[in-house]
C-alpha positions in Angstrom: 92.0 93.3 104.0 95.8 92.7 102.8 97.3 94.7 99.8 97.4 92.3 97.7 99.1 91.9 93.8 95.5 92.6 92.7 94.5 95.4 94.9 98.4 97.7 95.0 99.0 100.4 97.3 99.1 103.3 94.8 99.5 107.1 95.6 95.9 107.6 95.1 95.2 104.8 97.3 97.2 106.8 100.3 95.6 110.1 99.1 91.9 110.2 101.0 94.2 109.2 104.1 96.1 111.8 104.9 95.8 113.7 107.8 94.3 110.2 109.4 95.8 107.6 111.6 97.9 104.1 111.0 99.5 101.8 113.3 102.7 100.7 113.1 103.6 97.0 114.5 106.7 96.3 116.1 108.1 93.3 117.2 108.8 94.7 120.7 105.8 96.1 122.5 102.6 97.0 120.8 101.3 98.6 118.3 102.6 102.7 117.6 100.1 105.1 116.1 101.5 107.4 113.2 99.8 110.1 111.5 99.9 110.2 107.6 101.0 113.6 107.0 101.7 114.0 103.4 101.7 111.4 100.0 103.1 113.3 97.5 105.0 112.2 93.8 108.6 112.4 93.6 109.8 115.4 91.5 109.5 113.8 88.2 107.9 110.5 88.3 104.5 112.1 87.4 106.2 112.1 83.8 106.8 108.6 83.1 108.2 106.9 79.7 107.2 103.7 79.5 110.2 101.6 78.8 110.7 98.8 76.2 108.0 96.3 78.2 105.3 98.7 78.3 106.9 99.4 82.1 106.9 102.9 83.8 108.2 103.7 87.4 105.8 104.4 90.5 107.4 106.3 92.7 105.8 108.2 95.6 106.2 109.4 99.4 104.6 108.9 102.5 105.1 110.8 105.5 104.1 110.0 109.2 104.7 111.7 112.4 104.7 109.4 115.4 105.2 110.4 119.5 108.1 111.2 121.0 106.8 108.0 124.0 108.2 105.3 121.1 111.2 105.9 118.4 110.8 103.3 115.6 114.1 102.9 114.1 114.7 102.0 110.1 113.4 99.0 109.3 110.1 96.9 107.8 106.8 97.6 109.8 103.8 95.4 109.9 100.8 99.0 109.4 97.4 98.6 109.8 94.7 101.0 108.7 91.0 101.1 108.9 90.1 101.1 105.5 93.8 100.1 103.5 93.6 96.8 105.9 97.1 95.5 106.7 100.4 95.3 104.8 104.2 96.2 105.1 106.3 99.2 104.6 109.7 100.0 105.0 110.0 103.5 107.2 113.0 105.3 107.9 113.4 108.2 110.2 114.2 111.5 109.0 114.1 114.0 111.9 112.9 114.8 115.5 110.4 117.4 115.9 108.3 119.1 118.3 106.3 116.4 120.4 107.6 113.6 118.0 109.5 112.2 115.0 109.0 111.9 111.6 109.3 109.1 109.3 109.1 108.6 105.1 108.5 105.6 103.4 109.3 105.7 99.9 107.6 103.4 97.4 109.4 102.5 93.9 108.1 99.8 91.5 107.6 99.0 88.3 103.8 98.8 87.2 102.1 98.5 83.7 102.1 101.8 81.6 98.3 101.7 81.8 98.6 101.6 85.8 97.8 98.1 85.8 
């Protein structure tokens, strides 16, 4: 399964996956496993105005740890998932910690004021 226009990867469609594992698809070597650690709204965007299309602003985090073996530097990923099938985010890393590194992907688009 792809994310596709009709099936979006929303907050709630992250949500049941936390604390479960993706993989990550480099171009160099094979695939990395990540963690999904947190998907969380950005302060604010849970109180969206639709503007003058009907248009509101999606805006959520994702957070993955990954090993310490393979740094995956900012950039577009191929990620595959059991049950979300296979897309593409863009992940940047935002610190080294024990055993690993961490990595946020923010998501920001415009979707229908109904969530459509």
């Amino acid at each position: 399964m792809e994310a596709t226009p009709d099936k979006p990867l929303t907050l709630e469609a992250f949500l049941p996956h936390v604390k479960t594992k993706f993989r990550a698809v480099p171009d160099d070597g094979g695939p990395v496993e990540l963690e999904l650690t947190e998907a969380a709204n950005i302060a604010g965007s849970h109180n969206r105005v639709p503007n003058k299309s009907g248009m509101v602003q999606d805006v959520f985090s994702l957070i993955f740890e990954g090993p310490e073996s393979r740094f995956l530097p900012q950039r577009t990923y191929p990620f595959e998932h059991e049950q979300l099938g296979r897309f593409d985010l863009f992940m940047v890393p935002v610190e080294k910690i024990a055993g690993g590194f961490r990595y946020q992907v923010i998501i920001n688009r415009l979707v229908k004021a109904d969530g459509v």
